[in-house]
PADO-548371 format. One record per residue: residue in three letters; y, z, x of N, C-alpha, C in turn. Coordinates in pm, whole numbers, padded with zeros to 5 digits, always signed. Atoms other than C-alpha are relative to their C-alpha. Layout:
N
ALAYZXYZXYZX;...
This chain:
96
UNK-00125-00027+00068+12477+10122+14130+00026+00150+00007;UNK-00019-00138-00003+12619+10439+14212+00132+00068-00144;UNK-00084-00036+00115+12812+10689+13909+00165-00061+00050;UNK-00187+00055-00042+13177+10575+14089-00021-00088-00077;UNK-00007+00093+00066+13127+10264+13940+00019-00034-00157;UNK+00012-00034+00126+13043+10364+13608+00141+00047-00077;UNK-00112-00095+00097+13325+10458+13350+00002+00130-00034;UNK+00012-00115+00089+13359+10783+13243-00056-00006-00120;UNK+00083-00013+00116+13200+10743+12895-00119-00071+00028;UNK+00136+00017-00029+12894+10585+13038-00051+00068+00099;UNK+00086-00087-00089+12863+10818+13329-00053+00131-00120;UNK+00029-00110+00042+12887+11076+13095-00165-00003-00074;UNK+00140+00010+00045+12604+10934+12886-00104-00051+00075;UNK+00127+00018-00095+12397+10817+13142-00005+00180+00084;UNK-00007-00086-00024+12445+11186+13283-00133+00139-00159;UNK+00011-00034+00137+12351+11307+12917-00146-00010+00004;UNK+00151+00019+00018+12021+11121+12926-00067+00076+00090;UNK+00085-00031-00050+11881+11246+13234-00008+00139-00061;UNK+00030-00119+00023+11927+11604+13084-00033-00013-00113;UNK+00139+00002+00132+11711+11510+12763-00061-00046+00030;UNK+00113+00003-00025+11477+11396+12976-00030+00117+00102;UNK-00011-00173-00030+11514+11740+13175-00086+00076-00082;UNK+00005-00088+00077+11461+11902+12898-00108-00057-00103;UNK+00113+00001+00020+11184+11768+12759-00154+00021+00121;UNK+00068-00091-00112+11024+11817+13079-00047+00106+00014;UNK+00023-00151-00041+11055+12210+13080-00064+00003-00131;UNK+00073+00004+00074+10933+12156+12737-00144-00004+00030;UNK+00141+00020+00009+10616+12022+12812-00054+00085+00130;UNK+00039-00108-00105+10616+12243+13133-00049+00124-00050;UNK+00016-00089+00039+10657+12518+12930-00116+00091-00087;UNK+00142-00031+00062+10365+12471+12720-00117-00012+00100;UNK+00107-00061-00087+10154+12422+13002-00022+00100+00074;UNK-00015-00131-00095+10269+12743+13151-00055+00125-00102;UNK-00021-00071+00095+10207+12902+12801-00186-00062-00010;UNK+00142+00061+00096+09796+12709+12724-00073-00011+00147;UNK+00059+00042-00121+09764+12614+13104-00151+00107-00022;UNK+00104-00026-00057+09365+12633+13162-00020+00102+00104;UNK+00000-00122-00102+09374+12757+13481+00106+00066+00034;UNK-00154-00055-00042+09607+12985+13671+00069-00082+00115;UNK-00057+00064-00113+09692+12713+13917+00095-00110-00069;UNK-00145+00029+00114+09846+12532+13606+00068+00032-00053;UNK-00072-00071-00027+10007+12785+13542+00139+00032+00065;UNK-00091-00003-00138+10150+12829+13884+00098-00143-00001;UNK-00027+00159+00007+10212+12441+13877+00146-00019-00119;UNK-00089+00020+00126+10414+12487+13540+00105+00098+00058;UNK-00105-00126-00079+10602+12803+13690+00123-00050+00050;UNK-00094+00081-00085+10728+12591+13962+00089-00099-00079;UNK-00036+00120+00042+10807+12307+13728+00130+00076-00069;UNK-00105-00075+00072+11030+12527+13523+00130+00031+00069;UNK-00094-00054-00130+11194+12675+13856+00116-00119+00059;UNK-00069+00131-00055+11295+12338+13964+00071-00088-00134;UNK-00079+00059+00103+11404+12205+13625+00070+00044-00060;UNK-00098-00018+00074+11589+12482+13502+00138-00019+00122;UNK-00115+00020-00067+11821+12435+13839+00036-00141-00026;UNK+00002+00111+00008+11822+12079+13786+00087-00030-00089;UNK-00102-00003+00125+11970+12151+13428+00126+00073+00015;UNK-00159-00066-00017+12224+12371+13548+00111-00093+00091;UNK-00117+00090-00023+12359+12126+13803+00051-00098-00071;UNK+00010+00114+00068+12332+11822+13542+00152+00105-00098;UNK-00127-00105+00109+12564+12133+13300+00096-00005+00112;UNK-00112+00042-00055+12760+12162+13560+00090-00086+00028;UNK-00066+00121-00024+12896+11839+13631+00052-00028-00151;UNK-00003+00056+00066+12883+11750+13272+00139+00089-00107;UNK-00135-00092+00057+13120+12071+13174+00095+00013+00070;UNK-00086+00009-00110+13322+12052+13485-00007+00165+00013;UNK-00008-00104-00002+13213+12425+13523-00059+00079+00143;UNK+00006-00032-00170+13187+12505+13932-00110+00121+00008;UNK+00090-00138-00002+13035+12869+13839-00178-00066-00015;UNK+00166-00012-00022+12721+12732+13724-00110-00093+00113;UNK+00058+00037-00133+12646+12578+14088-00066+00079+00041;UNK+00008-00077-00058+12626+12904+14180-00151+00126-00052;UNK+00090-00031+00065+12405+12994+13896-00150-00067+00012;UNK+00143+00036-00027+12133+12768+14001-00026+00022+00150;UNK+00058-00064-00099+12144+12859+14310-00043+00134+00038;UNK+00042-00134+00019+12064+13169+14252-00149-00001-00081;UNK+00127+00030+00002+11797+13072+14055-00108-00067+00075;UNK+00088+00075-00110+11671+12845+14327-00080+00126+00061;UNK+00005-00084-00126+11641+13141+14573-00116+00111-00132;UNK+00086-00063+00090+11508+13366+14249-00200-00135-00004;UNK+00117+00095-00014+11225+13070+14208-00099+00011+00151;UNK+00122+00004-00121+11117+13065+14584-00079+00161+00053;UNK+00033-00209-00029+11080+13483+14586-00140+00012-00108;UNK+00073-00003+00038+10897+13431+14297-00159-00060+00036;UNK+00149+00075-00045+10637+13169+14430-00076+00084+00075;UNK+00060-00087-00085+10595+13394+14723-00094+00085-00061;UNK+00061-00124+00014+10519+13667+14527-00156-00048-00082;UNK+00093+00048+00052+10255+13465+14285-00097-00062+00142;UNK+00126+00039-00123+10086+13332+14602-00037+00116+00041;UNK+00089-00073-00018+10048+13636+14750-00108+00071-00106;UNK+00099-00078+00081+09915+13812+14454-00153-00059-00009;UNK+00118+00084-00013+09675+13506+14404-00124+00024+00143;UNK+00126-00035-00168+09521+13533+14818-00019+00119-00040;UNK+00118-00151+00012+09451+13931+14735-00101+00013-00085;UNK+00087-00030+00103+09314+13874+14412-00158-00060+00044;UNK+00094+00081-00054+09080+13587+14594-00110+00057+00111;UNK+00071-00052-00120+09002+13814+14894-00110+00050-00074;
């Protein structure tokens, strides 16, 4: 069943849900990025964050009809993969 089908007041709330389950996501990401054991859960949570706060911005987007914040997660996308880089490398020197 694709959203066309759907009404407007059930896309919206079926739209709705996936971003409270989003968002409990970065929740529990967040605490593992915040208690994570090692630093590879950590890293693991990092990413998770990276990818779910764009996730939430397109889900806002659609849901506010607000075009700009497309532009806003893509920007965080590109911020997210600079960052990984940079946590990997740091990780291989620290390892060498």
């Amino acid at each position: 069943m694709s959203l066309s089908m759907l009404n407007p007041s059930s896309e919206a709330a079926l739209l709705l849900l996936a971003l409270a389950i989003l968002l409990i996501t970065l929740m529990i990401g967040l605490r593992r990025a915040w208690l994570g054991p090692t630093i590879q859960d950590r890293f693991t949570a990092l990413l998770l964050l990276g990818t779910g706060g764009v996730a939430t911005l397109l889900l806002l987007s659609v849901l506010m009809s607000l075009p700009a914040l497309i532009d806003v997660a893509l920007v965080l996308a590109l911020l997210a993969v600079v960052i990984t880089v940079a946590l990997t490398r740091t990780e291989v020197i620290e390892n060498d």
